[in-house]
N, C-alpha and C positions, 0 to 999 in steps of 0.2 A: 666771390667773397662771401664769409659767413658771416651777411649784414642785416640790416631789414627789410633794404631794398636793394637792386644791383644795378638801378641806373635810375638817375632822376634828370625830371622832362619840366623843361620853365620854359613858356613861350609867350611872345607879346601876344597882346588882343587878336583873335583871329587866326592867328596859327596853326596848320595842321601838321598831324606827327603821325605815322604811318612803320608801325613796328613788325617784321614778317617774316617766318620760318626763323622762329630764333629758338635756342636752347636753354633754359634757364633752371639753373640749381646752385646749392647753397645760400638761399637766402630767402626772406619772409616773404618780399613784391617783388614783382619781376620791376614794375616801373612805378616810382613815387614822380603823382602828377604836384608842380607847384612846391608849396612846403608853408609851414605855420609861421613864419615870419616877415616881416614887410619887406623885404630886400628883395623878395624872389618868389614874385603873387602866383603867374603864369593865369591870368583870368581869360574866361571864355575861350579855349581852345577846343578843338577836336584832334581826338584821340585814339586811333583803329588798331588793334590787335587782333592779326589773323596768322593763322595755322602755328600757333606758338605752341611748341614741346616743354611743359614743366615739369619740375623735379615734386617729387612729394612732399608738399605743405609750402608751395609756394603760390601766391598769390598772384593774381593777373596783371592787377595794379592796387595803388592804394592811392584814395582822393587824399590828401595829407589838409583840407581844412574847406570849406563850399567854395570853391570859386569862379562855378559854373562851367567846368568842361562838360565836353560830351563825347562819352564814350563810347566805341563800339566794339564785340568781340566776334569775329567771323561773322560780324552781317547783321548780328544781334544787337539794338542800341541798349543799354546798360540802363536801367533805372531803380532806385534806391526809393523812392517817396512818390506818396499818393499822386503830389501832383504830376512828376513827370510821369509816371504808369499812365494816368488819364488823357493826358497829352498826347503821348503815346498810340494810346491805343486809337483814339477820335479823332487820330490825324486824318482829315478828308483830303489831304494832297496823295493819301500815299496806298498804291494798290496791293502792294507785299506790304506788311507789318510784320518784321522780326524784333521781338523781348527779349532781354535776362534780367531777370531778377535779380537784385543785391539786396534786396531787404524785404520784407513780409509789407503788403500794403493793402489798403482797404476799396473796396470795389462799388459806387453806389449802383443803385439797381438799374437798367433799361437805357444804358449809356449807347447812341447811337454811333453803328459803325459801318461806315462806307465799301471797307476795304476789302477786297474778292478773299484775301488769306493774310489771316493773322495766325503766327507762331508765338508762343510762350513758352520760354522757357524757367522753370522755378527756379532753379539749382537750388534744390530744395528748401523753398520759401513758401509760406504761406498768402493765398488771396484771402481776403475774408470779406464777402458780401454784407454791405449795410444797410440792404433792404428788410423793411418789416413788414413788406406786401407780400409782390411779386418778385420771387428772385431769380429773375432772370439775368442768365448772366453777363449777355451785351446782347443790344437790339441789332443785328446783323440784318441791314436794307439790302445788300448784292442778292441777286436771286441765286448766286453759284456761290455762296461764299462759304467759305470752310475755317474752321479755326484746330489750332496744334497745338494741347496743351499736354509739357511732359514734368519729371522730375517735380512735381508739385501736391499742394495743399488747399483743395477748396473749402471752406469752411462757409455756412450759410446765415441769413441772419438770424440775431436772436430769434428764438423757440417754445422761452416759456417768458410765465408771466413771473411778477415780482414779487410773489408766493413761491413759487418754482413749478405750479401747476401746465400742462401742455397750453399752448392757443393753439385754439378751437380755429385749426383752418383743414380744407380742404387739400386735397393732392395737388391741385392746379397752382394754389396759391403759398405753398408752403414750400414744393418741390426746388432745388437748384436746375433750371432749364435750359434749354440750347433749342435754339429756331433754327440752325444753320450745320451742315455737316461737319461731323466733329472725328477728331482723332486724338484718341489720348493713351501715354504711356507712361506708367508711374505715376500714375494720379489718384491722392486718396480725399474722400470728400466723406463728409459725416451727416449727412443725411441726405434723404431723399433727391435722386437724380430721377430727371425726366425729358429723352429725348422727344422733341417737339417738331410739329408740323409737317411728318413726317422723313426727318432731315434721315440721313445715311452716317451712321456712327462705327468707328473700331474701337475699343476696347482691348487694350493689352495690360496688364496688372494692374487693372484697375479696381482698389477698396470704397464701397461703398457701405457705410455703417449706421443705417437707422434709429436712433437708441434714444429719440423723445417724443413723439408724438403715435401711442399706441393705435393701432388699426390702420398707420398708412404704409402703404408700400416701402419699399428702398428703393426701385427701379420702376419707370412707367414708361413704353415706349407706344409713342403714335402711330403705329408703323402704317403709312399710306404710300406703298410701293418702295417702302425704303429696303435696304439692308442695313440689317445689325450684328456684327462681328465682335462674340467677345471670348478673348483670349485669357486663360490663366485669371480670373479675376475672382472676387469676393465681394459680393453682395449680400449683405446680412440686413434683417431687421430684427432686432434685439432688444426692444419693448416689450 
């Protein structure tokens, strides 16, 4: 039907709904979780969407008011706000870490993570580091651990002062960093990247665009036996 959603999902507390190989067109959501009226809460359920075929301009689902489901899409848990992103990410139960992004969320600086491989996916969202040290972008303890970030927006923290002149930092402490092997595709960041500790990086279209702090780099790589692959990418400093 040409509605806004084509099926809506209300479950008691605890509930899981598990939607698979389905085909969805003609309408705005594929599945309205819940709904904005008291009749029909559908609170703290789980909610998995996997291998679903969409029509053009149709949605995965739509949260219809907070009522704390949680969602997942082919494996990726869904998160929309700081706090689940951070939960998320510093989960210590959990050795695979799969993201999607639903909304642009803010990263503080040196957050530890356990986890051998964390995946990120933006769909086309913005991170935006709130460090105004070191902006490193997750303290990764696994000695093998690797993170996948694609379809995304790394933004760094503030850059200048409240004159708008540059601060006066170094490459070590200005740069956005990775301690751990990284792989990214579709990833644009606006200033200074620097692969660290000699981690092992790829690079596939990845924009890097230096454009406030004159005399540093845009790229700085450690390399202590590493490899670094970069594909198709654009690295500017433009100071």
């Amino acid at each position: 039907t040409n509605y806004r959603y084509s099926l809506k999902y209300v479950g008691e507390e605890g509930h899981t709904a598990t939607f698979e190989n389905n085909k969805v067109y003609n309408a705005t959501n594929f599945v309205e979780l819940g709904t904005t009226t008291t009749k029909y809460q559908g609170q703290n359920c789980i909610v998995k969407f996997i291998s679903s075929t969409l029509g053009e301009g149709v949605g995965n689902y739509n949260v219809a008011n907070d009522e704390g489901q949680t969602i997942y899409v082919d494996g990726s848990l869904v998160v929309s706000t700081d706090e689940q992103f951070l939960s998320a990410l510093t989960d210590a139960t959990a050795s695979d870490i799969k993201i999607l992004l639903d909304a642009d969320v803010n990263l503080p600086q040196d957050k530890d993570v356990s986890a051998s491989k964390v995946s990120i996916d933006g769909n086309n969202h913005v991170i935006q580091i709130t460090s105004h040290y070191r902006n490193l972008f997750a303290d990764f303890t696994a000695s093998d651990a690797k993170l996948v970030l694609k379809n995304l927006t790394v933004k760094g923290a503030k850059t200048k002062t409240t004159d708008g002149s540059p601060i006066n930092k170094t490459w070590d402490l200005y740069s956005i960093m990775f301690n751990c092997d990284v792989e990214m595709t579709n990833v644009n960041f606006d200033q200074c990247v620097c692969i660290a500790d000699g981690a092992n990086a790829v690079l596939n279209n990845v924009n890097i665009t230096e454009n406030t702090n004159p005399g540093l780099y845009a790229m700085w790589i450690e390399a202590k036996g590493s490899t670094v692959i970069i594909n198709k990418s654009k690295i500017l400093n433009i100071c």
